[in-house]
N, C-alpha and C positions, 0 to 999 in steps of 0.2 A: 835315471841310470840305476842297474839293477847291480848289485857286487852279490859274487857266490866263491864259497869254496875259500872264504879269505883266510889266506896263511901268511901274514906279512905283520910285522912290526916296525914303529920308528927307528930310525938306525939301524937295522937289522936284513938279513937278507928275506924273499918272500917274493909271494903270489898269491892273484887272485884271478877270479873270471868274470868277467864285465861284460853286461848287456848293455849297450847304449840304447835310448830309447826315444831321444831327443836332436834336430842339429846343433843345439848348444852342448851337448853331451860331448857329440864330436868335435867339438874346435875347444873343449876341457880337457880332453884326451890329444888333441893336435898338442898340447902346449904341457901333458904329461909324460908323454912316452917320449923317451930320449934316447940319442944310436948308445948302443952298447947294451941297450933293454933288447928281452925274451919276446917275441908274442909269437904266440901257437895261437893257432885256428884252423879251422875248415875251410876249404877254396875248390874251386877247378879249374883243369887247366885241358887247352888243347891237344889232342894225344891223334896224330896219323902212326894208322896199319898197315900193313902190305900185305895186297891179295894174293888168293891162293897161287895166282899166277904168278907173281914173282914183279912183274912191272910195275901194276897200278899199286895205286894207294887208296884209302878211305881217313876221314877222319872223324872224332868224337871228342865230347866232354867229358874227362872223368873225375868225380872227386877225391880227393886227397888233403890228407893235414899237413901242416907248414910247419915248418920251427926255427923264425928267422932270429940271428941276430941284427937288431935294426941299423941301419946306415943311414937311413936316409925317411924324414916324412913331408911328406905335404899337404896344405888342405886347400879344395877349391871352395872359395865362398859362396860362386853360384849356383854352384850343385851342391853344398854341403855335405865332401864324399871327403876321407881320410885316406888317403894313399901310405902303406909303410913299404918300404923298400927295405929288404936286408938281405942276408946271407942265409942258404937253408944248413942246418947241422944236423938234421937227421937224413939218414935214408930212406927211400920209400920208391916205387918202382918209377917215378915221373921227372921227380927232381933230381940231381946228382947234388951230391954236399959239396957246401963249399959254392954250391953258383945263384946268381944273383934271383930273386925271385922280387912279385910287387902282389903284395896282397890291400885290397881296398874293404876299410870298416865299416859298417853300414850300421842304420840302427836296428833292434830287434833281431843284431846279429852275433852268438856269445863266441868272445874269445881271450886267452889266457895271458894276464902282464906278469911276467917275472921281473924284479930288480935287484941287483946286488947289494944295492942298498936302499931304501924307504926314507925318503927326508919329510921332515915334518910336516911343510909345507904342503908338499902331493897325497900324502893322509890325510892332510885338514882338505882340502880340495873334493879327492875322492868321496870322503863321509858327507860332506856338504851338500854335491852331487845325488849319492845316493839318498838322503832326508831330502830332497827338493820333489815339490808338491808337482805330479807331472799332471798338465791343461793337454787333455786328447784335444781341444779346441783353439783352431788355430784362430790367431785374432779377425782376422781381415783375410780377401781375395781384392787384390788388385786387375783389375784387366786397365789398362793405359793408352790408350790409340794415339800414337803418335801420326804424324803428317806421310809418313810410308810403313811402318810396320807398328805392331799391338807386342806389347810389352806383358804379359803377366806375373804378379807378386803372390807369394806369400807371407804375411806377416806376423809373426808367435815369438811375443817375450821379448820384445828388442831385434829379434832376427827378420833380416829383410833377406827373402830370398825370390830370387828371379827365375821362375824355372819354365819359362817359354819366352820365344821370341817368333814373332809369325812375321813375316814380311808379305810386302802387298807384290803380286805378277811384276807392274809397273818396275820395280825398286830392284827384283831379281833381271830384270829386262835389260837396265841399263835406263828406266824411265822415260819407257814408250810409253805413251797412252793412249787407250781405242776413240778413234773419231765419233765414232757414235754412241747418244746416249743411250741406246739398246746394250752395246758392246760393253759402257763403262757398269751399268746397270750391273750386265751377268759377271763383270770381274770382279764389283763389290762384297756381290752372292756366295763368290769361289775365298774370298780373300774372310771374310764372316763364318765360311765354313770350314774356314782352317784354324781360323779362331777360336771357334768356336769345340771342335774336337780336340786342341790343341787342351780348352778349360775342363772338358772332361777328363781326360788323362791325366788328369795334373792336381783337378780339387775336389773334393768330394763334400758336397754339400751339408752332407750331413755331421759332418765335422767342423766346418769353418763357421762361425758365429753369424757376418755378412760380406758380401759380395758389394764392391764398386767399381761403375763403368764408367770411365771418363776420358772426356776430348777435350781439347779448345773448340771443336765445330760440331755437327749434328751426328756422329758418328755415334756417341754414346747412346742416344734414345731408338737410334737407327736398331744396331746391336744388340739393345734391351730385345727389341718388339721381333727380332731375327731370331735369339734364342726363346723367347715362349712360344713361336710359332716351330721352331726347329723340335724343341724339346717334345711339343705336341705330337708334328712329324713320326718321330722316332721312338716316342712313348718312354723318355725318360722321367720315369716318375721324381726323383731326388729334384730335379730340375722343377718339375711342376708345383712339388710340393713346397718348395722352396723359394719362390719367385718371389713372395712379399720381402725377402731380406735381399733381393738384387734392386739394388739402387745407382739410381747417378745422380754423378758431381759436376757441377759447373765449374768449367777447366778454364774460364778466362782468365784465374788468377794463375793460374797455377805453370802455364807458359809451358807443358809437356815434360815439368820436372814431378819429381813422387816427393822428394821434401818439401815443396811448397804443397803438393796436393796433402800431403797428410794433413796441413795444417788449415786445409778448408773446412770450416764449422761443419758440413754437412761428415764430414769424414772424421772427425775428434767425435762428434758425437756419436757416434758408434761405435768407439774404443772408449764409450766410460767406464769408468772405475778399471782402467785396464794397468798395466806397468808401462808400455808401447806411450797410449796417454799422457804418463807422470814422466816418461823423458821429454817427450817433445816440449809438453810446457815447460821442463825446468831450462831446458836448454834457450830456449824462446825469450827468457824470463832474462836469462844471461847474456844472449846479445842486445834486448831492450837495454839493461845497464849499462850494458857497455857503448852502444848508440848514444846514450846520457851523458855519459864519462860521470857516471855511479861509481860511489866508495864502497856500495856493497857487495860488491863482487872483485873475487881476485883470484889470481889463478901462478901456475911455478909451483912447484912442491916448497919449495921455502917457506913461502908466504903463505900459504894453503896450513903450512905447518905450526905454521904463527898462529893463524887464525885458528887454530884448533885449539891450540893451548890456552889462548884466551876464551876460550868457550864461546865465538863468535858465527860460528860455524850451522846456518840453519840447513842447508844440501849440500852434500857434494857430490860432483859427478866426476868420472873417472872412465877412461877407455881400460877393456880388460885388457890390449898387450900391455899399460902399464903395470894393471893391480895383478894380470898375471904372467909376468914377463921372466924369458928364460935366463935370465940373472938374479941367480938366490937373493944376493943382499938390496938387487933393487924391489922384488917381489916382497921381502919381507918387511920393507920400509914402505911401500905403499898397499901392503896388506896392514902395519901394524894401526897408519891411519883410517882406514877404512873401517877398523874395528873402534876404535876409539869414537867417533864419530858416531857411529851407530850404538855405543855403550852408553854414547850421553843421550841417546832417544831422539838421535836427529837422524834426516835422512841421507843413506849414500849410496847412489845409483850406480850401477859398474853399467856400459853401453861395450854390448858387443862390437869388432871389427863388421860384422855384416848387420850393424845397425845402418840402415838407411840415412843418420844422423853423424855417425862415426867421422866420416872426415870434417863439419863442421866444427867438433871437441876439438880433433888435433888441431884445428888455428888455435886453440888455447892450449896447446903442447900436451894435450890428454889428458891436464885435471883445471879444473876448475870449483870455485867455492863461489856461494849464494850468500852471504852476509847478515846477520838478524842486525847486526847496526854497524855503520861504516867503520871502518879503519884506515885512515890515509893515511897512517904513518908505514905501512908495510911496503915495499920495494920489489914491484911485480917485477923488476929484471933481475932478480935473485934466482938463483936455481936450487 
């Protein structure tokens, strides 16, 4: 995340201009900007004409700045897009003031946060943001062939994000299927070529580290040997050049879910040394304990809280709506352990909401701790 232009102090009133640059940027900014906050930006909007004739109409796109006060925001996980909804207070020839407008954040897109007041918290955040080491490399490509349509992932930093979904004829049909294996042949062809433009639109090889194609049946190897002959086809070099990091995984284990496949050796071992890597094992490590009925693992902010004081504390892991949660004094109680923890040279992993791993945390109410030596006298139904 890029900050320009900053005029803002703790407490105090201010502005700045933010270039997002990541989608963990955006779902920082989901859980910064609050209604009664400024954002100015650039946008366009739909504008009909009326011809010279007086009847017809034409219409265009034109650009125009916004000046909303915010009412309302939302963020979709699977597109990783910011939606802010507010009120516009300037004038300008498109909007009228006073009526509702929806501008959506992208990244690599700048635009201006005013607040009337600056809490400490969303200073510490934003600086944190802005020092964060940005990976142009995304961890992984997922392609996923389920039993009627192919699933694709992207995964960077914790973020699982899903940004296709290809359905097979069959599935759109109502789950015809052609009699002949000529017929089934040429739907495979069509269903593979939709897949398969679906993965150029979406990933760019030369960015993502590697590629994994996985089935529970023969589709993986099928759609390996479809894309180097397609990619030849069509002279996509990125594809060519690239082919040695497109691998597949053996999906028997994995039953057509993406959290059992992450955790197939063929697929850890190409997130080494990564952060994506250091969640799965920790979490992995914590239902093993807890399969055991382990002292070394405890979870409740209570007991978590225990365990810290005691300097017991070798990981902890934490969902961000907890560590960044829109209730100042719960934010700043499960910020002020997250710093302490890591002030004693241990580790504490925040797992994004569009971690792929996210809803397994919450069965342990969004924090959990990994133990250097047990503690049974702590009271996991403490809160």
């Amino acid at each position: 995340m890029k900050l320009k232009e900053k005029d803002f102090a703790v407490n105090q009133m201010g502005r700045v201009t933010i270039i997002p640059e990541e989608s963990d940027d955006l779902w920082i900014l989901y859980n910064i900007i609050n209604p009664d906050d400024y954002v100015t930006t650039d946008t366009s909007r739909k504008v009909h004409h009326q011809l010279n004739d007086g009847k017809n109409t034409t219409a265009s796109r034109v650009r125009l700045s916004v000046h909303l006060k915010v009412t309302y925001r939302d963020f979709d996980k699977d597109s990783s897009t910011l939606c802010i909804q507010g009120r516009n207070l300037e004038p300008n020839g498109y909007v009228v003031v006073g009526s509702f407008h929806t501008l959506t954040l992208e990244c690599n897109k700048p635009f201006e946060l005013h607040k009337k007041v600056w809490k400490h918290d969303i200073v510490e955040a934003l600086e944190e943001r802005e020092n964060h080491e940005v990976c142009p490399d995304a961890e992984l490509t997922i392609n996923l062939f389920q039993q009627d349509h192919a699933e694709i992932y992207l995964i960077e930093k914790g973020v699982t994000a899903m940004v296709s979904k290809v359905e097979t004829s069959s599935s759109r049909t109502g789950g015809r299927k052609s009699s002949s294996s000529s017929s089934f042949s040429n739907t495979k062809n069509v269903f593979f070529r939709e897949v398969f433009a679906a993965f150029i639109k979406h990933v760019d090889l030369n960015k993502v580290k590697n590629t994994v194609i996985a089935s529970e049946d023969s589709k993986k190897d099928e759609f390996r040997r479809f894309m180097i002959s397609e990619a030849k086809r069509m002279k996509i070099i990125s594809v060519e050049e690239n082919i040695g990091r497109i691998v597949v995984a053996a999906g028997s284990g994995c039953n057509g879910d993406l959290k059992d496949l992450l955790g197939e050796s063929t697929v850890m071992n190409l997130m080494k040394d990564s952060m994506v890597r250091l969640q799965i094992r920790a979490l992995r490590k914590v239902w093993d304990m807890v399969s055991s009925d382990s002292d070394c693992a405890c979870y409740r902010l209570k007991s978590v809280e225990s365990a810290q004081e005691m300097g017991a504390i070798e990981t902890l892991l934490i969902s961000d709506e907890l560590y960044r949660s829109d209730e100042v004094a719960t934010r700043k109680r499960y910020g002020c352990l997250v710093k302490a923890v890591k002030d004693s040279g241990r580790d504490a992993l925040v797992y994004s909401s569009m971690h792929v791993l996210a809803e397994q945390l919450q069965q342990f109410t969004g924090i959990v701790a990994i133990l250097i030596f047990p503690l049974p006298v702590l009271d996991d139904d403490a809160y």
